[in-house]
N, C-alpha and C positions, 0 to 999 in steps of 0.2 A: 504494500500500500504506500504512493507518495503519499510526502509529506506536505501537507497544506499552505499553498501559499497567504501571506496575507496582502492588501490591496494599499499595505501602504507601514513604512517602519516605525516602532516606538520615538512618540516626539521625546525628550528630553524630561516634560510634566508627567507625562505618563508613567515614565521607570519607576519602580521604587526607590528610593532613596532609603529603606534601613538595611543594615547592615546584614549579612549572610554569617549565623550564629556562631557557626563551625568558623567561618573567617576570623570573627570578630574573638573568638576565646584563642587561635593560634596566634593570632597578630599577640594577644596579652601574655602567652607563655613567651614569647619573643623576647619579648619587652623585659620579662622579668628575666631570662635566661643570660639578654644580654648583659642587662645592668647586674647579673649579681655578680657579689663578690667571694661567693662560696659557694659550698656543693649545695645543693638541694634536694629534698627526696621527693615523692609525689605526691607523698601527703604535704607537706610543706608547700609545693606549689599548688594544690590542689583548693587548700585553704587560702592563699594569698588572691588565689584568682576568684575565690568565690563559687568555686564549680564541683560537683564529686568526683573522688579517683576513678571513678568508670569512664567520666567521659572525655 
């Protein structure tokens, strides 16, 4: 089955603008990976990010 065209591209209003969750929690282990200054375990980052170790 093709894939459907549409008759016209997402304007610029239309996009969403929030953030993709998965992005937005790897962009923050980044963040804290880079700036730290020591080891960290995953409970430690886990907690820092506000997130559970599963995910």
């Amino acid at each position: 089955m093709p894939l459907r065209q549409t008759s016209q591209p997402l304007q610029a209003a239309e996009r969403s603008s929030r953030p993709v969750p998965a992005v937005a929690r790897a962009a923050g282990m980044l963040l804290l990976l880079g700036n730290g200054q020591e080891e960290a375990s995953l409970t430690d980052l886990a907690r820092l990010l506000g997130i559970h170790k599963s995910t």
